[in-house]
N, C-alpha and C positions, 0 to 999 in steps of 0.2 A: 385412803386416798385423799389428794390434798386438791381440792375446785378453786382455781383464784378466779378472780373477777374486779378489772379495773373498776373502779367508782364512776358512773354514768354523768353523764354531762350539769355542772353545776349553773344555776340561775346567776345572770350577769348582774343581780342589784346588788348594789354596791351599799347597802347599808348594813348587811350582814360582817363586815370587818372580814376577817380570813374564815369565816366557815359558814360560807353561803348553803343556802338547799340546792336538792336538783332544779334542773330547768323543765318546762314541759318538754321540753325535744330529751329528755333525759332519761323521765318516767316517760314516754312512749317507748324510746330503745328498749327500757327495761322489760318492760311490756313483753316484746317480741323475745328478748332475751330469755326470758322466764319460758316461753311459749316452746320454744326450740329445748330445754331441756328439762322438759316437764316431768322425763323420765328417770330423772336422775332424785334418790330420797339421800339428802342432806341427813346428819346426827348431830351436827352444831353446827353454827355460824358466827365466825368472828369479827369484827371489823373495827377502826377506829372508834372515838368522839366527834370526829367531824364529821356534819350534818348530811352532805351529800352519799358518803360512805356507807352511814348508819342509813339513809332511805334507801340506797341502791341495793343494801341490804334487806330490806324490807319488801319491795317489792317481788325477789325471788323466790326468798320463803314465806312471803304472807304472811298466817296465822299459826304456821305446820309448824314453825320453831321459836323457839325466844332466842333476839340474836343478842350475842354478848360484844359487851363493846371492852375493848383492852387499850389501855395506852401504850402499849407496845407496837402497836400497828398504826400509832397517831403523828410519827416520822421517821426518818430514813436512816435510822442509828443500825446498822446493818450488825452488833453485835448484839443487841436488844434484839430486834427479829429474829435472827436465828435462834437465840436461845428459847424465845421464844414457840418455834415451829417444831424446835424438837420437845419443848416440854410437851406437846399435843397426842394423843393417843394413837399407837400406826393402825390399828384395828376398824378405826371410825372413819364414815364420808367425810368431811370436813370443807365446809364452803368458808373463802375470805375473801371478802370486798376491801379494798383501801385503795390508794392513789397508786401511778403509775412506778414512783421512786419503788413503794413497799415490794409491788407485784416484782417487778425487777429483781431486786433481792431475794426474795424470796425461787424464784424460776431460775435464778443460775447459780443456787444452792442445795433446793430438795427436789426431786421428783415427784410432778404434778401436772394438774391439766389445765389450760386454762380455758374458759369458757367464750367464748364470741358470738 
């Protein structure tokens, strides 16, 4: 099964260029996020290069998984995506964190859950 999970609220300083970290109001959501589906045992986790993504990543599986980052998830090229979700094994939980373009694609393509 496929877990998406939009990328949690990124920090507004602007010296970051285009790939700011989270915000605190970001890693708190996540916080709660994480809390609410604590039941759930992840087998991977994928996400972009950008920094918000990879923390929003981070904070759901903590230590429990190494998250892998792919540039396939790092923009909204919707035949890279795909190809991408199908090379993934159907057998495994599988959590992805990326922006809201990826989640999109990805949701009105495969059957999955997404997390809130």
């Amino acid at each position: 099964m496929i877990y998406l999970v939009k990328s949690f609220k990124e920090d507004k300083d602007t010296t970051c260029n285009n790939n700011p970290p989270l915000s605190e109001e970001g890693v708190e959501f996540g916080k709660r996020l994480k809390l609410r589906n604590n039941a759930i045992v992840f087998d991977v986790c994928y996400t972009s290069f950008k920094l918000k993504d990879f923390g929003s990543a981070l904070i759901i599986v903590g230590d429990k998984l190494i998250v892998e980052r792919t540039h396939s998830l790092d923009n909204a090229k919707k035949e890279e995506i795909i190809k991408f979700i199908k090379s993934l094994p159907i057998d495994a939980s599988i959590l992805i964190v990326a922006s809201d373009e990826v989640i999109s694609i990805i949701k009105d393509n495969f059957d999955c859950i997404m997390l809130k």
